[in-house]
C-alpha positions as CSV (number, residue, x, y, z in Angstrom):
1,X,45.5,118.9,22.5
2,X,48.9,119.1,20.0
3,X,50.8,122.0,19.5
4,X,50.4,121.2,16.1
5,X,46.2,121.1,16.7
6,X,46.3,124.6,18.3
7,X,48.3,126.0,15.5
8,X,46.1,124.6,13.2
9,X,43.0,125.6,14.9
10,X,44.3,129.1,15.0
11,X,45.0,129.3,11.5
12,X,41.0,128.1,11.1
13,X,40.5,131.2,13.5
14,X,40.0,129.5,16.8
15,X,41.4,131.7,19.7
16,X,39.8,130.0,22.3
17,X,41.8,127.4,24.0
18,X,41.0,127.9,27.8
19,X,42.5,125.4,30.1
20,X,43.9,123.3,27.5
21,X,46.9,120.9,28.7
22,X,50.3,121.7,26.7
23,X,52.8,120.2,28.9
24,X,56.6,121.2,27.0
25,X,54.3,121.9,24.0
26,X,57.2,123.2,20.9
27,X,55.8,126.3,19.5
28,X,58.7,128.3,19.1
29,X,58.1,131.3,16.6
30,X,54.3,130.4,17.0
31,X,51.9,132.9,16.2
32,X,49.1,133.1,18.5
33,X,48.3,137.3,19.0
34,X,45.3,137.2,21.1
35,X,44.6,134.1,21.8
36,X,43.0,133.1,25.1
37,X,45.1,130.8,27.1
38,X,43.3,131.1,30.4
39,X,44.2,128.6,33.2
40,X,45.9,126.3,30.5
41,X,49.1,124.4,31.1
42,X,52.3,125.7,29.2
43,X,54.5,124.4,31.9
44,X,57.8,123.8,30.5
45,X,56.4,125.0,26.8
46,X,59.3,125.8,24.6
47,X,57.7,129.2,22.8
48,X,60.9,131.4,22.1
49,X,60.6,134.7,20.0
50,X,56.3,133.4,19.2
51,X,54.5,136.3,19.1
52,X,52.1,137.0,22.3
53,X,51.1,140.1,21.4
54,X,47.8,140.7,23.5
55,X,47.2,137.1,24.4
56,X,45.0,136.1,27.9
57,X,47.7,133.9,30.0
58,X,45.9,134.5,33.2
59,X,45.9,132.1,35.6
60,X,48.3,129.8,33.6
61,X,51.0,127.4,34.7
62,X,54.1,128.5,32.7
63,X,56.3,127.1,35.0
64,X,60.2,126.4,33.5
65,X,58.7,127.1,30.4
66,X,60.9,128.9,27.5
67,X,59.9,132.5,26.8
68,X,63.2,134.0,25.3
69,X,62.5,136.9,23.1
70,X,58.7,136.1,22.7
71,X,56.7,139.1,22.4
72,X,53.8,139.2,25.2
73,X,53.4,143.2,24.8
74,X,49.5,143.9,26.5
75,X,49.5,140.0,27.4
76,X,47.4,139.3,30.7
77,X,49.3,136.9,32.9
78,X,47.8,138.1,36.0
79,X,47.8,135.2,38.6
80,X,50.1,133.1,36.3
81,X,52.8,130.9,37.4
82,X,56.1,131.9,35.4
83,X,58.9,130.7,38.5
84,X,61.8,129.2,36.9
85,X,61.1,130.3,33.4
86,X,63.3,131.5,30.8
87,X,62.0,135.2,30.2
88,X,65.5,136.4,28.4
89,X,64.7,139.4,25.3
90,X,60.9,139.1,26.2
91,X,58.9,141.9,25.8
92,X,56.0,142.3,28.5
93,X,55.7,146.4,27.7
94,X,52.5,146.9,29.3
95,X,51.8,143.5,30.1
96,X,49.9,142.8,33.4
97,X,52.0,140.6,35.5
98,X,49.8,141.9,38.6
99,X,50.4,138.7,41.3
100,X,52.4,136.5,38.8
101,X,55.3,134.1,40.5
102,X,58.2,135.2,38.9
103,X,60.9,133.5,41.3
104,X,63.8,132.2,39.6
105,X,62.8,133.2,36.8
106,X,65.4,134.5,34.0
107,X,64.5,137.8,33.1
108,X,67.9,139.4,31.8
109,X,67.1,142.0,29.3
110,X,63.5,141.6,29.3
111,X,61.6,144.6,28.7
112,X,59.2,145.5,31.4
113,X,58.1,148.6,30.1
114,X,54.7,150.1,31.6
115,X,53.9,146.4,33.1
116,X,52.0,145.9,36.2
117,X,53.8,144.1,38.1
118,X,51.7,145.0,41.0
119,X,51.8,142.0,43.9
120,X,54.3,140.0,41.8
121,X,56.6,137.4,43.5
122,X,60.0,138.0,42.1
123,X,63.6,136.3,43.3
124,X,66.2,139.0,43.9
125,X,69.8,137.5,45.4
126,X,68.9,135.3,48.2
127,X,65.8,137.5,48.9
128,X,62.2,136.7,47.8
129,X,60.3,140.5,46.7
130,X,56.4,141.1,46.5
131,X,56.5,144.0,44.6
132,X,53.8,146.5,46.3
């Protein structure tokens, strides 16, 4: 599946698009609020400020993709792989990030406001931290 078919498919009202494959898909400023995204493949997906808002990520590969200033406030990315990715300006207030690999990740002023973040990987200096 296109970038281009999923955001025509969500304009239809689709918001069903478990385990599709969008490998450095472009959908920057998309709009996708609550769409289900479960165990799909957004790795190195360019989707600056789109609008997350509440939108099932679980179990996803996101890995290197582009997140800067995207809105994923109340997204579930629980179990999602987010190492190396650009997470600059992102909101994730009360987002669950429970178990998520964040290493390397950029996550400079990022708001993590009320997250779970509960068993996350995260890089910190030359140090890997679980979060407990």
């Amino acid at each position: 599946m296109t970038a281009k078919e999923v955001l025509e498919r969500y304009a239809q009202g689709e918001r069903d698009f478990r385990n599709v494959d969008l490998w450095e898909a472009v959908l920057t400023f998309a709009n996708l609020e609550g769409a289900n995204f479960e165990g799909a493949d957004l790795g190195g997906a360019m989707l600056r400020y789109a609008n997350l808002k509440g939108v099932n990520l679980s179990h996803t590969n996101l890995r290197g993709a582009n997140l800067e200033g995207a809105n994923l406030q109340n997204a579930n990315l629980k179990n999602s792989d987010l190492a190396g990715a650009m997470l600059r300006k992102a909101i994730f207030s009360r987002a669950n990030l429970s178990n998520a690999d964040l290493r390397d990740a950029d996550f400079v002023g990022a708001n993590f406001r009320g997250a779970n973040l509960k068993g996350a990987k995260i890089f910190i200096g030359k140090e890997n931290v679980m979060i407990q």
